[in-house]
SEMAR-113043 format. One record per atom (N, C-alpha, C): residue number from 1; atom name; x, y, z. Coordinates in nm, 2 decimals, decimal comma. Atoms other than C-alpha are relative to their C-alpha. Layout:
BEGIN
> pos:site:c1:c2:c3
> NUM:CA:X:Y:Z;
...
//
This chain:
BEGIN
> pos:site:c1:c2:c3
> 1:N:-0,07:0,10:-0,07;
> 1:CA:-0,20:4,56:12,15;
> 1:C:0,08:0,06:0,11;
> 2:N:-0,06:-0,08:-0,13;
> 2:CA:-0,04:4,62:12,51;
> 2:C:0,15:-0,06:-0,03;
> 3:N:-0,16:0,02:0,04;
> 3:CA:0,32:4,64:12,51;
> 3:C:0,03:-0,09:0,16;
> 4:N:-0,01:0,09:-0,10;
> 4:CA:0,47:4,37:12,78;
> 4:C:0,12:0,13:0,02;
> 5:N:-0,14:-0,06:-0,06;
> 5:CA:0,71:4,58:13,01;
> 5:C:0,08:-0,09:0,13;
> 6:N:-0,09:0,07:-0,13;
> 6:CA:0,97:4,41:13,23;
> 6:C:0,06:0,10:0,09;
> 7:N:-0,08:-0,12:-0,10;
> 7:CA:1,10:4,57:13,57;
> 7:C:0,03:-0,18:0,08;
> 8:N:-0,11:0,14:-0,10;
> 8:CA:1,42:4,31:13,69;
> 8:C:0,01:0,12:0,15;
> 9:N:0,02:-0,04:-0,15;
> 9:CA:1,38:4,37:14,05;
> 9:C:0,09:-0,12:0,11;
> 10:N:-0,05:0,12:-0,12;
> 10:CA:1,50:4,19:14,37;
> 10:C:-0,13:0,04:0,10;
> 11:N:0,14:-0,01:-0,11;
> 11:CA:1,21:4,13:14,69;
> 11:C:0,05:0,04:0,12;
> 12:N:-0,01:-0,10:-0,16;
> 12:CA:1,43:4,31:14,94;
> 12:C:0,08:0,16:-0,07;
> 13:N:-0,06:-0,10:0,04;
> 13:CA:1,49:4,61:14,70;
> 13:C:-0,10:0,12:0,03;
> 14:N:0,06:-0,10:0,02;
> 14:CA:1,34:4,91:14,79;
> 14:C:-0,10:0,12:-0,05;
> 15:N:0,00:-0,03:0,13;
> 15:CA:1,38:5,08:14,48;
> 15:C:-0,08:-0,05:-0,12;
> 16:N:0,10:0,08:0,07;
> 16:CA:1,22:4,80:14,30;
> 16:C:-0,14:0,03:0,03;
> 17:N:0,15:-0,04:-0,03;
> 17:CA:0,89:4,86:14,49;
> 17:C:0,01:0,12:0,00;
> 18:N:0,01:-0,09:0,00;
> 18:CA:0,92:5,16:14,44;
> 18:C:-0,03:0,07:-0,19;
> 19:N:0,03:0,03:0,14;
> 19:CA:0,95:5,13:14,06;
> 19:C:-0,10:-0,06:-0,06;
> 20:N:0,11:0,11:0,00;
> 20:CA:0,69:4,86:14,06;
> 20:C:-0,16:0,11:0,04;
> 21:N:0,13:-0,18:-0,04;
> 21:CA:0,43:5,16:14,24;
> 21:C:-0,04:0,07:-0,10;
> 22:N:0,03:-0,15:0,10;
> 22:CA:0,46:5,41:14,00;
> 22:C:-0,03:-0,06:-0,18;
> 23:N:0,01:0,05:0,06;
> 23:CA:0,44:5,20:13,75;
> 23:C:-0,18:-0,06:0,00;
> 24:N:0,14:0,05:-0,01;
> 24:CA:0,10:5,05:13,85;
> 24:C:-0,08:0,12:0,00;
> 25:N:0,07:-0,13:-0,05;
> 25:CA:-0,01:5,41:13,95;
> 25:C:0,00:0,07:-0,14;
> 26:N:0,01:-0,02:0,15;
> 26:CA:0,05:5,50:13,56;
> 26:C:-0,07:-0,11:-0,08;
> 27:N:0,03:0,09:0,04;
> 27:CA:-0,09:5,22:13,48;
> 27:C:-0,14:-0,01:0,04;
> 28:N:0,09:-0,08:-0,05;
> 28:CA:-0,43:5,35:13,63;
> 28:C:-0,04:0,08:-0,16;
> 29:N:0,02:-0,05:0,12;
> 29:CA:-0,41:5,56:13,34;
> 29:C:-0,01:-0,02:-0,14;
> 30:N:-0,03:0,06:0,11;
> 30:CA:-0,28:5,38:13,08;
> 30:C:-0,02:-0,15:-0,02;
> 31:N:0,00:0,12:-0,07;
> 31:CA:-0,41:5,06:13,15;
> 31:C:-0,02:-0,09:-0,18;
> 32:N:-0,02:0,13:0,11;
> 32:CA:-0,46:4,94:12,80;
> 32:C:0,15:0,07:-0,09;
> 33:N:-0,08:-0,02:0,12;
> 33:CA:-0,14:5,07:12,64;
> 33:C:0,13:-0,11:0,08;
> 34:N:-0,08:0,13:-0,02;
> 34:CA:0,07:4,76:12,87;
> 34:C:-0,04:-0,06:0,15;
> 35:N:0,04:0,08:-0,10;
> 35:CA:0,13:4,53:13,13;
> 35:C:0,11:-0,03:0,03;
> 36:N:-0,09:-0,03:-0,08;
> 36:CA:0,39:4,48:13,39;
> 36:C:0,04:-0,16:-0,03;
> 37:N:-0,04:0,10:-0,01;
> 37:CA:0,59:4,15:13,43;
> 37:C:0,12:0,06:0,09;
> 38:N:-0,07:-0,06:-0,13;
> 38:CA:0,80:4,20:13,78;
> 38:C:0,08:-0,12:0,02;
> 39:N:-0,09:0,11:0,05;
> 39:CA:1,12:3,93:13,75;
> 39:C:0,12:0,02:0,13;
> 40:N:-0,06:0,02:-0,13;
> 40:CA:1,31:3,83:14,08;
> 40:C:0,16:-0,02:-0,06;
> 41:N:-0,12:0,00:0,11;
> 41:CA:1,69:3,84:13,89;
> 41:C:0,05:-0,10:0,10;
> 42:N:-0,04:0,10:-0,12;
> 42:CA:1,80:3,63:14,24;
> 42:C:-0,03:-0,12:-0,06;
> 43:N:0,08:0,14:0,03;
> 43:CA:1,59:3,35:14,08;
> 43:C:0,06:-0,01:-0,10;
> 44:N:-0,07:0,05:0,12;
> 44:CA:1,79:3,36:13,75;
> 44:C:0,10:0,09:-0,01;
> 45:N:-0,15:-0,03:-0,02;
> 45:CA:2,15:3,38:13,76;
> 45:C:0,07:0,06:-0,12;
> 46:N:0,00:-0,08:0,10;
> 46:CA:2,20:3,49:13,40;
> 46:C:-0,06:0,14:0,00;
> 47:N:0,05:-0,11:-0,06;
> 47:CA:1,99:3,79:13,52;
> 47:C:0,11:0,07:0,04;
> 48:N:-0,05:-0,11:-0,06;
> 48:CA:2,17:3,89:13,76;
> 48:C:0,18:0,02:-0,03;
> 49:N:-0,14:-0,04:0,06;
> 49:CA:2,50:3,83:13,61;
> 49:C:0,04:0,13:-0,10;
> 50:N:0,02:-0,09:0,06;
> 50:CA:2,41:4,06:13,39;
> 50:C:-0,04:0,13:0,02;
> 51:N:0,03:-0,13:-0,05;
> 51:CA:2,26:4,35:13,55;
> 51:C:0,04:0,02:0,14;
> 52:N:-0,06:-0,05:-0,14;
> 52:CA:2,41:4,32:13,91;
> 52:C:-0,05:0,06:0,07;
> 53:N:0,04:-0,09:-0,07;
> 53:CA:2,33:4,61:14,12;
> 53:C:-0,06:0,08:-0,10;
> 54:N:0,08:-0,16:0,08;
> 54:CA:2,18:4,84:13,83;
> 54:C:-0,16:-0,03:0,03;
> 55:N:0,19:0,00:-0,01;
> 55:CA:1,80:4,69:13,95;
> 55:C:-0,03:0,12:0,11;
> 56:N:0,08:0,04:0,05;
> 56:CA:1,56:4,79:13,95;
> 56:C:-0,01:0,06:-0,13;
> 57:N:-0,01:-0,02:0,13;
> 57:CA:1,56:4,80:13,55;
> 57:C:-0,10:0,02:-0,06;
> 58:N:0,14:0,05:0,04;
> 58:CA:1,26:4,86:13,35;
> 58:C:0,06:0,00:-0,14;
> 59:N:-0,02:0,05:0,16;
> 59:CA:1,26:4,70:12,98;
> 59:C:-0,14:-0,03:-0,08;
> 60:N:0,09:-0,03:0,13;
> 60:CA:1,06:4,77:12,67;
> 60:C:0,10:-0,14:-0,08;
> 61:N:-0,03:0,10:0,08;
> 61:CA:1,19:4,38:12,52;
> 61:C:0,12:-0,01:0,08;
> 62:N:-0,15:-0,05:-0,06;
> 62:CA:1,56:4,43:12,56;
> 62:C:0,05:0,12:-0,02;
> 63:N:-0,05:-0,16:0,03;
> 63:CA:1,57:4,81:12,50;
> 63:C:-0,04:0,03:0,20;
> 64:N:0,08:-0,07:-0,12;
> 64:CA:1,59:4,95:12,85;
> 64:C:-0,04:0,15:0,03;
> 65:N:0,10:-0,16:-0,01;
> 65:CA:1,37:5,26:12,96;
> 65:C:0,05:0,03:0,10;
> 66:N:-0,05:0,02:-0,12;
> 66:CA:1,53:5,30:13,27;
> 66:C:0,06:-0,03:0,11;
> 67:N:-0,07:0,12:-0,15;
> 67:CA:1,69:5,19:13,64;
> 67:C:0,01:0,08:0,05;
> 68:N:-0,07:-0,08:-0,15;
> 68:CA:1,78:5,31:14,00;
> 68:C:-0,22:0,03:0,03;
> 69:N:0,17:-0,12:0,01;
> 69:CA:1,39:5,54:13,89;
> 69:C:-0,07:0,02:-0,08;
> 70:N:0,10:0,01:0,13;
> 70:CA:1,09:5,53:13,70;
> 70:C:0,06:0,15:-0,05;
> 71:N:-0,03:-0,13:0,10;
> 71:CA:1,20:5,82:13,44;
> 71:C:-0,18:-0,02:-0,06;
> 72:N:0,12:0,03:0,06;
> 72:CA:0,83:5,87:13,36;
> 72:C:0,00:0,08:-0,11;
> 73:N:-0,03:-0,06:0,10;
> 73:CA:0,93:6,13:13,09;
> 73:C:0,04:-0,16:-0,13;
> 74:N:-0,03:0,11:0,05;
> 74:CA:1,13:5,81:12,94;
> 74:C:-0,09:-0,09:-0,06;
> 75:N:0,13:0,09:-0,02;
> 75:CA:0,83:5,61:13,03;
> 75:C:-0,11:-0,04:-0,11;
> 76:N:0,07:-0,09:0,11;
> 76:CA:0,62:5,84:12,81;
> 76:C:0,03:-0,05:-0,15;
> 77:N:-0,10:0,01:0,12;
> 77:CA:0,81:5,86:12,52;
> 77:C:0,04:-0,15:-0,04;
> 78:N:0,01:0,11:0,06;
> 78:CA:0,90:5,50:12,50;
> 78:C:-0,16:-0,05:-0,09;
> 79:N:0,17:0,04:0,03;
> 79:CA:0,50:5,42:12,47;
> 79:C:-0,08:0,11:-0,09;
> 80:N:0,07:-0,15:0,11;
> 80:CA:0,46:5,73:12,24;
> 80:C:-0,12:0,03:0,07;
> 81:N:0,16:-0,01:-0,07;
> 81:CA:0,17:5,82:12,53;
> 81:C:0,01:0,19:-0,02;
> 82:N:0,04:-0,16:0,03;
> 82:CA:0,28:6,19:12,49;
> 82:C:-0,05:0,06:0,13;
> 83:N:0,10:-0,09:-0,10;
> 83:CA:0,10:6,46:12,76;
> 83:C:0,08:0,11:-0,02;
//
């Protein structure tokens, strides 16, 4: 079963596409251990009340794996992918 990963993003963040990249470019690899869901926080105000400036976030449910940078070590390790 693929794990659902969330990255709270904004569409004039940088960082976010930048997060969102490497993520797909691992995801090349690992294509059946998940699947991305890319969440505009702008668009929901409980979002961003809550994470502010820390996007782009990436979230395993509500545990988060990261922000600012894909930590692909983190990445790893959350998804027990190992290398």
């Amino acid at each position: 079963m693929k794990k659902k990963l969330t990255v709270l993003s904004r569409s004039y963040c940088h960082l976010c596409d930048d997060m969102v990249a490497g993520l797909q470019a691992l995801q090349k690899v690992y294509a059946d251990k998940y699947v991305i869901d890319v969440v505009d926080i702008d668009l929901h105000p409980s979002l961003e009340a809550q994470w502010g400036d820390k996007v782009p976030v990436l979230l395993d449910g509500d545990v988060e794996i990261c922000h600012y940078f894909l930590d692909a070590d983190r990445f790893r390790k959350r998804l027990s992918l190992g290398e």
